[in-house]
One Martini backbone bead per residue (centre of mass of N, CA, C, O) as a GRO file, in nm:
protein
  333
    1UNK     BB    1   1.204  -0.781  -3.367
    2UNK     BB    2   0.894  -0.676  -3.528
    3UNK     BB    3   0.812  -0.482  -3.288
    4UNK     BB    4   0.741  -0.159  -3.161
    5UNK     BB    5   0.740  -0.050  -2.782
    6UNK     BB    6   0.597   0.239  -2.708
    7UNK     BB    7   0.633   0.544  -2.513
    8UNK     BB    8   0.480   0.853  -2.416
    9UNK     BB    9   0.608   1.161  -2.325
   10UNK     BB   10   0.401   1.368  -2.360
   11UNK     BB   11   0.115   1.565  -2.521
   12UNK     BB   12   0.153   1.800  -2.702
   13UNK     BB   13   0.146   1.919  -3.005
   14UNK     BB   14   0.402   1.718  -3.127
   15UNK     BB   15   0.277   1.483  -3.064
   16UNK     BB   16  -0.042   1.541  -3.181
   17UNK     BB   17   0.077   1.660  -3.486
   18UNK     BB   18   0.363   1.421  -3.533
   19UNK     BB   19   0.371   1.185  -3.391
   20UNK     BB   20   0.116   0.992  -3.319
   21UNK     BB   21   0.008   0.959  -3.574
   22UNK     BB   22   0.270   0.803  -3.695
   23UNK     BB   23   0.263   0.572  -3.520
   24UNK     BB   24  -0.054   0.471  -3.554
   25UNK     BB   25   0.035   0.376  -3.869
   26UNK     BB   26   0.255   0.193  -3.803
   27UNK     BB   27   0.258  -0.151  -3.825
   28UNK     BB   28   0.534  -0.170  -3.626
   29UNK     BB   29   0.349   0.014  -3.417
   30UNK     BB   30   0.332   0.041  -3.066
   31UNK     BB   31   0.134   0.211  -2.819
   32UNK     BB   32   0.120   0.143  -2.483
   33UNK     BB   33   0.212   0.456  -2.338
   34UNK     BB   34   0.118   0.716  -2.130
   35UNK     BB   35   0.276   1.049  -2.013
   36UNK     BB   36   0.165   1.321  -1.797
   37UNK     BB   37   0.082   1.606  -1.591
   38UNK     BB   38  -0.205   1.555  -1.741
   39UNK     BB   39  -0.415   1.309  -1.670
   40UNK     BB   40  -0.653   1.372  -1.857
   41UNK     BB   41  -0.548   1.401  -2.128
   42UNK     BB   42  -0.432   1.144  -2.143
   43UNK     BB   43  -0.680   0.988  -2.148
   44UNK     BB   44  -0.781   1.103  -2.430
   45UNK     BB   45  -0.530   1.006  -2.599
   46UNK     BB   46  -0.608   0.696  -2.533
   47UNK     BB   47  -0.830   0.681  -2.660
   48UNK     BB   48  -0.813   0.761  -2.942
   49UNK     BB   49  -0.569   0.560  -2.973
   50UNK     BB   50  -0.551   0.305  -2.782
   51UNK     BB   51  -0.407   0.307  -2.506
   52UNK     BB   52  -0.356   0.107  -2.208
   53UNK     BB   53  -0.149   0.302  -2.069
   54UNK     BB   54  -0.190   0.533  -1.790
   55UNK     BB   55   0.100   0.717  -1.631
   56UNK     BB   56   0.137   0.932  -1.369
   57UNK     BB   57   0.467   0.851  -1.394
   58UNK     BB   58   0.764   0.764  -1.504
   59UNK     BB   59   0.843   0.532  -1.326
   60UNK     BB   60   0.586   0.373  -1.458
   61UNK     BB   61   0.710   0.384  -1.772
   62UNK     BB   62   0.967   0.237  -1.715
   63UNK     BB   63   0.804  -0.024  -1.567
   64UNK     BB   64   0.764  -0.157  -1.858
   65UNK     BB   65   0.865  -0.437  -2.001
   66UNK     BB   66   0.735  -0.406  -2.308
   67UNK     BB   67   0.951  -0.135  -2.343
   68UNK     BB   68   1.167  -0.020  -2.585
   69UNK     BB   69   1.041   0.276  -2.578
   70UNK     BB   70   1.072   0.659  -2.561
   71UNK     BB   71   0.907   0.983  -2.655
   72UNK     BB   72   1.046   1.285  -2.575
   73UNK     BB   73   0.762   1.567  -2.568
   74UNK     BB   74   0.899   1.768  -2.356
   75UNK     BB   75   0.990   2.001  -2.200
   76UNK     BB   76   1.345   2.056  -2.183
   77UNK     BB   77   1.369   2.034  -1.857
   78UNK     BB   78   1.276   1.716  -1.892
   79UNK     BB   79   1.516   1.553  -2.062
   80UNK     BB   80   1.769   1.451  -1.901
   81UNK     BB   81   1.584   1.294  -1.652
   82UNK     BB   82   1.444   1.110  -1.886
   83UNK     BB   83   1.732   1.017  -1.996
   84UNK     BB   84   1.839   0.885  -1.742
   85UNK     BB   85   1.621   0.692  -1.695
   86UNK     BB   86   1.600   0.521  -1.928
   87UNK     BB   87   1.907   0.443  -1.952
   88UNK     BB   88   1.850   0.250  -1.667
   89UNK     BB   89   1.589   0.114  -1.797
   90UNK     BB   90   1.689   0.009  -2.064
   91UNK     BB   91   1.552   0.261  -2.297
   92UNK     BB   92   1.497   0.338  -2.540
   93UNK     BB   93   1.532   0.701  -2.747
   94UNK     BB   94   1.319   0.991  -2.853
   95UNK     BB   95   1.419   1.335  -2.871
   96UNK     BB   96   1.360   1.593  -2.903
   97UNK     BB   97   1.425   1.897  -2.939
   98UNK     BB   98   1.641   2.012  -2.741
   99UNK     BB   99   1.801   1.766  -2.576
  100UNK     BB  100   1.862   2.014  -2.398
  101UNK     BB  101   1.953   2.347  -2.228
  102UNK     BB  102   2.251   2.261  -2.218
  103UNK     BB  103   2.567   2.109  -2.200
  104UNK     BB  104   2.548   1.965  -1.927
  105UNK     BB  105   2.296   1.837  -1.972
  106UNK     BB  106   2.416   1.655  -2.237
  107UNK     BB  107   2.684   1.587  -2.101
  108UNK     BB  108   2.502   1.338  -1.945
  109UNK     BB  109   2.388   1.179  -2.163
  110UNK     BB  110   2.650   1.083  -2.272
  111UNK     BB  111   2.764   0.942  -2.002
  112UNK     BB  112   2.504   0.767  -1.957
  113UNK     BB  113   2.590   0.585  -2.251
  114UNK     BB  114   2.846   0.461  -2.129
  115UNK     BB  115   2.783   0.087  -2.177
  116UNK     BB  116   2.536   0.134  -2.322
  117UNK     BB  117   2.262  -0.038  -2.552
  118UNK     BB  118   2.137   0.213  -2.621
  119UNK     BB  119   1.915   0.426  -2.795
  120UNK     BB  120   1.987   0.750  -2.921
  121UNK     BB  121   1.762   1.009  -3.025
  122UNK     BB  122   1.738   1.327  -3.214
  123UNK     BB  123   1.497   1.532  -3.308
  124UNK     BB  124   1.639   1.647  -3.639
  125UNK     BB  125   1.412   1.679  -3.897
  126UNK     BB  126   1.582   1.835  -4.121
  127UNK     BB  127   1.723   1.610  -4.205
  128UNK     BB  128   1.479   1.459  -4.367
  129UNK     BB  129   1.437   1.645  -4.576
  130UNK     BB  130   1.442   1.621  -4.925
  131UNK     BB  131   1.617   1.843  -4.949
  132UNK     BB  132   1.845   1.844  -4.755
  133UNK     BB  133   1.955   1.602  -4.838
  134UNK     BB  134   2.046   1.680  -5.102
  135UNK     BB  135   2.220   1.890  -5.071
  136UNK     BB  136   2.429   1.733  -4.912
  137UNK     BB  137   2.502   1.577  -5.191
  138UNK     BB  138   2.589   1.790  -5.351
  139UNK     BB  139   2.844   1.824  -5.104
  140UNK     BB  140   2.965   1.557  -5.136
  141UNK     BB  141   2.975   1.570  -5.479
  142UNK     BB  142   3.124   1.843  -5.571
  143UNK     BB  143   2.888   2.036  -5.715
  144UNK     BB  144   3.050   2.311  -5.527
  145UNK     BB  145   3.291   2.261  -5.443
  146UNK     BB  146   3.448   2.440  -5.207
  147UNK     BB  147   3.326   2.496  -4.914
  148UNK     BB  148   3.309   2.876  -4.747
  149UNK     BB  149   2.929   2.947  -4.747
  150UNK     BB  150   2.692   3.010  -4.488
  151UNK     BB  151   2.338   3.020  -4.497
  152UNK     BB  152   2.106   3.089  -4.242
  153UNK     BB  153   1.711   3.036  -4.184
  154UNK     BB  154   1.477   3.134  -3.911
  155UNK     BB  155   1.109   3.242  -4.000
  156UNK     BB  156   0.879   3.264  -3.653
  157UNK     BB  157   0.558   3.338  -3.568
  158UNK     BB  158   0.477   3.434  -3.260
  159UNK     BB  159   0.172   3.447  -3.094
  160UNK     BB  160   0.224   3.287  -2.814
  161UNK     BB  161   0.269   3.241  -2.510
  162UNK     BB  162   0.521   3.018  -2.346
  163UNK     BB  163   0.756   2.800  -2.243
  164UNK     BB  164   0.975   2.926  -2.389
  165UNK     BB  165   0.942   3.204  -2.236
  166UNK     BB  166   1.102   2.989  -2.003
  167UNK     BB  167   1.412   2.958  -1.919
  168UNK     BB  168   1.398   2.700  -1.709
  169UNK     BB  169   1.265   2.557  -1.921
  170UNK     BB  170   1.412   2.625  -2.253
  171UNK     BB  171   1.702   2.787  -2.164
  172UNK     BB  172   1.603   2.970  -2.408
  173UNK     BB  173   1.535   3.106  -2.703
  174UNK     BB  174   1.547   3.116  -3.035
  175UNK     BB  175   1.813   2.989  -3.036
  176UNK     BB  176   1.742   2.721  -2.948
  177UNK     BB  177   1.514   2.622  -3.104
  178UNK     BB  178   1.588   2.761  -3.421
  179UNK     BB  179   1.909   2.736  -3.381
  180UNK     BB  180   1.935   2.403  -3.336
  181UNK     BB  181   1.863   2.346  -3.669
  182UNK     BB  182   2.071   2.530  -3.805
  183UNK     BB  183   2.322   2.400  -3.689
  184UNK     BB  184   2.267   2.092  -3.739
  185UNK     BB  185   2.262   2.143  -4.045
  186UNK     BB  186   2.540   2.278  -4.130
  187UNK     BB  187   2.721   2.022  -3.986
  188UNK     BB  188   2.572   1.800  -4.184
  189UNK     BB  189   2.635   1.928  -4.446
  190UNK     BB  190   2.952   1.942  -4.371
  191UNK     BB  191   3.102   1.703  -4.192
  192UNK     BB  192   3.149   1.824  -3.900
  193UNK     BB  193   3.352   2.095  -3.891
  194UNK     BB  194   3.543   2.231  -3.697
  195UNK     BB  195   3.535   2.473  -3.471
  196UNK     BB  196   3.659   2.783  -3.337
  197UNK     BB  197   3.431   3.041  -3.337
  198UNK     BB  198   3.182   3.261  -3.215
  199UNK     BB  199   2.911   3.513  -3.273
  200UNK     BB  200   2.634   3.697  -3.104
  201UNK     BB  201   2.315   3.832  -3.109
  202UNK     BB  202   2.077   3.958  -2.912
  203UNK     BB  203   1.672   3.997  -2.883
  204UNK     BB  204   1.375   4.206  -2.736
  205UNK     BB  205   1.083   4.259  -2.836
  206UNK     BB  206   0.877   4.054  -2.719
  207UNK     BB  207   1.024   3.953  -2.520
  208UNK     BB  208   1.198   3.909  -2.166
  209UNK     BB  209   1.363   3.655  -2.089
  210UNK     BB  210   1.404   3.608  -2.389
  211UNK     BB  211   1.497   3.568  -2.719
  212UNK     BB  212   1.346   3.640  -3.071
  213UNK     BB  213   1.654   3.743  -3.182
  214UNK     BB  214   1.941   3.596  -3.380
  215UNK     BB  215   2.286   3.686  -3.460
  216UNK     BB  216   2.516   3.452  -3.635
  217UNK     BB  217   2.882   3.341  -3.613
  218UNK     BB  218   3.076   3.135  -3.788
  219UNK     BB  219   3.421   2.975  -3.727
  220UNK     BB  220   3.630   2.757  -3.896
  221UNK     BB  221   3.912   2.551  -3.951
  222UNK     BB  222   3.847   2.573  -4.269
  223UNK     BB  223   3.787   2.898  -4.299
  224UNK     BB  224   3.483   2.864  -4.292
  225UNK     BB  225   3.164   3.018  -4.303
  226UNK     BB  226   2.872   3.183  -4.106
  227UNK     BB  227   2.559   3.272  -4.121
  228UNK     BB  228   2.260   3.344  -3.883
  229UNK     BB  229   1.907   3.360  -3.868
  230UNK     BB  230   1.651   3.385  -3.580
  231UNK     BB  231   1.313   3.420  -3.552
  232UNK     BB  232   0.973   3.542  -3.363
  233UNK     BB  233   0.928   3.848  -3.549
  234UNK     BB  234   1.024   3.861  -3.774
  235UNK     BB  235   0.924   3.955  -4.095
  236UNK     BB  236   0.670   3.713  -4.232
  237UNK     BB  237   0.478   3.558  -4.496
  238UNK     BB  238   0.640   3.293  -4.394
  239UNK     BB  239   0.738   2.990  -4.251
  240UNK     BB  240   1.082   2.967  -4.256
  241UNK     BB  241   1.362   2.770  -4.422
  242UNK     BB  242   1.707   2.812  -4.484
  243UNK     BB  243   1.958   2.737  -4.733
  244UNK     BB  244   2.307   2.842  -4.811
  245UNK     BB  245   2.530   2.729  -5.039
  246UNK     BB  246   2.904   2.790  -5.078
  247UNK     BB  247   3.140   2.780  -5.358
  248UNK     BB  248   3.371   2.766  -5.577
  249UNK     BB  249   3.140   2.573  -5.826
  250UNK     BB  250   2.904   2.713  -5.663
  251UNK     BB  251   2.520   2.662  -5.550
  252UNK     BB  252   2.278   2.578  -5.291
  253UNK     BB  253   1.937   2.568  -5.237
  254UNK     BB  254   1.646   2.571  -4.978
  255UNK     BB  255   1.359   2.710  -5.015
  256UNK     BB  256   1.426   2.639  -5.296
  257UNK     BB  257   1.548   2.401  -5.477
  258UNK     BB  258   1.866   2.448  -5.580
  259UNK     BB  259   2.131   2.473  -5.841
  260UNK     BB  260   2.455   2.621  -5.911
  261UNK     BB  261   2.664   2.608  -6.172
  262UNK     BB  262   2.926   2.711  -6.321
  263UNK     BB  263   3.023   2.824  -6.699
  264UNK     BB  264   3.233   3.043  -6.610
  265UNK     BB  265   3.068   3.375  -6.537
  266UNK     BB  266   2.792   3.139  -6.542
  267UNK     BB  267   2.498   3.108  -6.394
  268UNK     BB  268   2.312   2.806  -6.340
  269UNK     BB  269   1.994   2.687  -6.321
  270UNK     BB  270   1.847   2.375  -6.161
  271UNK     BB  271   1.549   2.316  -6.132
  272UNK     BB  272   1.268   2.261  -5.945
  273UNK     BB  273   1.011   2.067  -5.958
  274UNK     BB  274   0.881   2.007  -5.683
  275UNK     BB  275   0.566   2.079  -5.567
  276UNK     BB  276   0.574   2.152  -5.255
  277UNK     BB  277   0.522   2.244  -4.961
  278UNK     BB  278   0.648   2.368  -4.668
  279UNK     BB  279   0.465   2.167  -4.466
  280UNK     BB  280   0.480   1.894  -4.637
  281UNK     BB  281   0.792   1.871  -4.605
  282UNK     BB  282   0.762   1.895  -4.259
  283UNK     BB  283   0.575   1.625  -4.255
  284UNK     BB  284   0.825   1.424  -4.401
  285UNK     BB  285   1.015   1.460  -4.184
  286UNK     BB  286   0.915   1.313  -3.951
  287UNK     BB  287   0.844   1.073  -4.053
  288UNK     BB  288   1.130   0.985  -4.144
  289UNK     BB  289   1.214   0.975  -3.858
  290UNK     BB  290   1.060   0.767  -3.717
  291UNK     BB  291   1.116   0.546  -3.892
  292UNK     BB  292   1.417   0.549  -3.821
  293UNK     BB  293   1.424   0.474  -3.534
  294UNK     BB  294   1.257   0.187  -3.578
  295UNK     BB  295   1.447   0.064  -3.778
  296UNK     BB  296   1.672   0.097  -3.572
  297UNK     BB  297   1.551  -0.124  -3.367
  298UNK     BB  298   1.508  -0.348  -3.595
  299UNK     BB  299   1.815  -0.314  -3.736
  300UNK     BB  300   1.861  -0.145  -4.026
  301UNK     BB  301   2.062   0.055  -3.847
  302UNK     BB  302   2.133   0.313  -3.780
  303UNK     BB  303   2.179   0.587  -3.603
  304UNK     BB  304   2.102   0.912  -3.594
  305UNK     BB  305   2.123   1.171  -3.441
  306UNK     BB  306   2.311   1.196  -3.197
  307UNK     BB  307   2.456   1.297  -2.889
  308UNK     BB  308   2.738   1.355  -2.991
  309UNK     BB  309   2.611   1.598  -3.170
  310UNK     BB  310   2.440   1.763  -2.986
  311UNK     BB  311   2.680   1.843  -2.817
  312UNK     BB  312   2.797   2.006  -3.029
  313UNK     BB  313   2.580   2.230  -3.026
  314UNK     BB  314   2.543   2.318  -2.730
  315UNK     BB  315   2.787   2.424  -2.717
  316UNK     BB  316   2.768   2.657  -2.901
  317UNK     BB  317   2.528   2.784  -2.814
  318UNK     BB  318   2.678   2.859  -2.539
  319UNK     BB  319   2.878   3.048  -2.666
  320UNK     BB  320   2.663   3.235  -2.800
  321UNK     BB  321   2.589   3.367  -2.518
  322UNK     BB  322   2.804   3.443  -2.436
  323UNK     BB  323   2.859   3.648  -2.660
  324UNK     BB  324   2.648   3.832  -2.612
  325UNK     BB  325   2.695   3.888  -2.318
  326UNK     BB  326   3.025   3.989  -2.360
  327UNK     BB  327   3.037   4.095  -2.732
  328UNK     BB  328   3.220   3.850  -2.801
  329UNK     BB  329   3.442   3.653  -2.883
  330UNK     BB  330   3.414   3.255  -2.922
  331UNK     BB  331   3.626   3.014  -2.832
  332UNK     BB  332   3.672   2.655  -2.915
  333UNK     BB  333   3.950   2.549  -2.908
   0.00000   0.00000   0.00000
């Protein structure tokens, strides 16, 4: 395979703010079909890119023989059933996160990828983050000695309702959106180290159905912890994406990429050079995602951000539900 013929399953703000234009420039990659519910923007979006199939049904664009592969970019509810017919005919996925709604939904994906040669990728874009990256490095070579406390954040302001806003469609609120990359994140940076138990709050300030506010702990196995915050309300100046992992021998932290380092009571800081926008950043997140996927069908390595990681996420999500219904804490061992 030399080229990689992809068909776009969904076309709202993410296909065409960040998938549709990274696929289009790509030397090695064909987008030749796409499906949405909205057939008028299908042909819009058809005629723009020059994609030559515009597909009516599911069933109409994974039944396209020259189809390696489908991008699946659409509300949450319908990633399972898209997930397990693309594995049925046998077309490699790229799904956007979350996997699906809840573990039940996710562990039929990995269950149905048993047996099968599909590649199947979660878009997990924050792990791609050029500063995300070096943090993980930091803590693999023993930079800040052992790691005991994760600190993670990501407040982003919601300023109208949509599908996410309704627990049907997207599984749950705020903790499901973006605490599925906070949660993606800290298991990342650490070497997905067994979870032990968990508890969480959510609130709704702005929203009905669904949290736009969530403050969780985790507790693993090998004794270190993690508080993660989450929100679609809470005030922020902009949005934010933050990560502070601290050591035994010092902390590294993004967005600022930060490393500090011990040197008997007294912490130095080894500042970032790189003036990159948080914008800039999370768009060459996406590039470098959608890249590795490309090359991952063309031969040159693996896929990362597997179905089998992101089932261990969804646990975890569902036990801090879980735990807010009940108030107590949730054990997953």
């Amino acid at each position: 395979m030399t080229e990689v013929k992809i068909g776009l399953i969904g076309s709202g703000e993410i296909a065409q703010n960040f998938h549709l234009p990274i696929l289009h420039r790509l030397p090695n990659v064909k987008v030749v079909a796409i499906h949405d519910k909205n057939i008028t923007k299908a042909k819009l979006i058809a005629e723009k890119y020059e994609i030559p199939y515009v597909c009516e049904s599911l069933n109409e664009i994974l039944a396209i023989d020259e189809l390696d592969a489908v991008d699946v970019c659409t509300s949450t509810d319908a990633h399972c059933d898209i997930a397990l017919a693309a594995i049925a005919a046998k077309k490699n996925a790229l799904i956007e996160k979350p996997i699906a709604r809840n573990y039940e939904e996710a562990k039929m994906i990995e269950d149905a990828l048993i047996g099968s040669n599909c590649k199947v990728m979660i878009g997990t874009n924050q792990r791609f983050r050029y500063d995300a990256k070096m943090l993980k490095n930091f803590v693999q070579m023993g930079e800040i000695g052992e790691v005991f406390y994760l600190q993670g954040s990501w407040l982003q302001q919601k300023r109208s309702s949509e599908w996410r806003h309704q627990i049907e469609k997207s599984g749950g609120g705020v903790l499901v959106d973006l605490g599925i990359s906070l949660i993606d994140s800290l298991l990342w940076i650490t070497g997905f180290p067994e979870v032990e138990a968990v508890n969480a709050s959510i609130f709704k300030h702005k929203t009905e159905t669904v949290e736009d506010v969530c403050i969780a702990n985790v507790r693993f196995k090998n004794q270190s912890i993690a508080t993660l915050e989450m929100s679609w309300s809470l005030f922020s100046s902009r949005n934010n994406f933050a990560f502070n992992v601290y050591g035994s021998q010092g902390a590294a932290k993004i967005n600022p990429l930060r490393l500090f380092k011990s040197n008997g009571d007294i912490f130095e800081p080894i500042d970032n050079t790189d003036t990159l926008s948080n914008i800039t950043i999370h768009r060459k997140s996406f590039d470098s995602e959608i890249k590795h996927f490309v090359n991952s069908l063309l031969g040159f390595g693996p896929i990362i951000s597997t179905v089998s990681e992101a089932v261990q996420t969804m646990r975890i999500i569902d036990a801090m539900y879980l735990s807010a219904q009940t108030n107590q804490e949730i054990k997953l061992t």
